[in-house]
N, C-alpha and C positions, 0 to 999 in steps of 0.2 A: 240195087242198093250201092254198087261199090264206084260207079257213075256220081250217086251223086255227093260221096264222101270224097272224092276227087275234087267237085265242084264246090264244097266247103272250104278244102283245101285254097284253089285256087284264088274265090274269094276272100279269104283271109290277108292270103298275102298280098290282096288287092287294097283291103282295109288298112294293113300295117303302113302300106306304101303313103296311102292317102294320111294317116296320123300322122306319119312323118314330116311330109309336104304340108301340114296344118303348121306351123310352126312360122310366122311370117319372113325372118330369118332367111331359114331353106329352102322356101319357096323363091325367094329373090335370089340366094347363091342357084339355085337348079335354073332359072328360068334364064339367070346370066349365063351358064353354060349351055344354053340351046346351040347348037350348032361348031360348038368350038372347046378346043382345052386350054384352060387358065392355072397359072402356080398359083400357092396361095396367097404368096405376096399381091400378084394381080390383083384379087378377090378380096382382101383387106382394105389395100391402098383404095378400090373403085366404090366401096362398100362404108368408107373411112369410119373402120373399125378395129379394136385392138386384135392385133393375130391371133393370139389365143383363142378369141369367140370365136373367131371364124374357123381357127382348125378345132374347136369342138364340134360346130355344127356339121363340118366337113366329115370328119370320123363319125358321126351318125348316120350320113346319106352313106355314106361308104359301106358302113356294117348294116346297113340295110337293105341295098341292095340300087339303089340308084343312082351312083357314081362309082367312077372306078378311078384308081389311081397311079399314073406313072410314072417311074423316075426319069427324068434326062439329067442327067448330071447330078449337079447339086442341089436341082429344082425335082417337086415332087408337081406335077401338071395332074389336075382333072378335068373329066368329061362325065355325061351323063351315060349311063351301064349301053342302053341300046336303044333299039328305035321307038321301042313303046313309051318310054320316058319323056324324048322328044315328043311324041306326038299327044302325050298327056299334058306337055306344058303348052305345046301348044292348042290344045282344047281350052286349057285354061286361060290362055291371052294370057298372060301374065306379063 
């Protein structure tokens, strides 16, 4: 039984992930991050969207769990958390 309260688990956070990625939005900023780290000015200006949106959609893939974020200076850069993300966008062609 405690196998598959595990596998509940797991799936769950497989399902929040995917609600998240529902969002047309963060699907397009995650799939832009495939393989590389963008500030958010990048992700705005490429996206030609007011900053704002974008750093709300940002701080939800973040507290979600499929982006992470760095400082370098003055710049706050993201990427995608890890490789499973990557290869979910890339299942998704997106």
């Amino acid at each position: 039984m405690a196998s598959v309260v595990g596998q509940e688990l797991g799936l769950q956070e497989k399902a929040d992930i995917l609600k998240t990625l529902g969002h047309p939005l963060r699907l397009k900023i995650v799939a832009g991050l495939e393989g590389r780290c963008c500030c958010v000015r990048e992700i705005w200006e490429c996206l030609h969207l007011p900053q704002a949106i974008v750093s709300q959609h940002l701080k939800i893939l973040k507290e979600r769990g499929v982006v992470v974020a760095r400082r370098e200076g003055a710049k706050v850069c993201y990427s995608l958390k890890n490789e499973m993300m990557r290869d979910l966008i890339r299942a998704l062609r997106v």
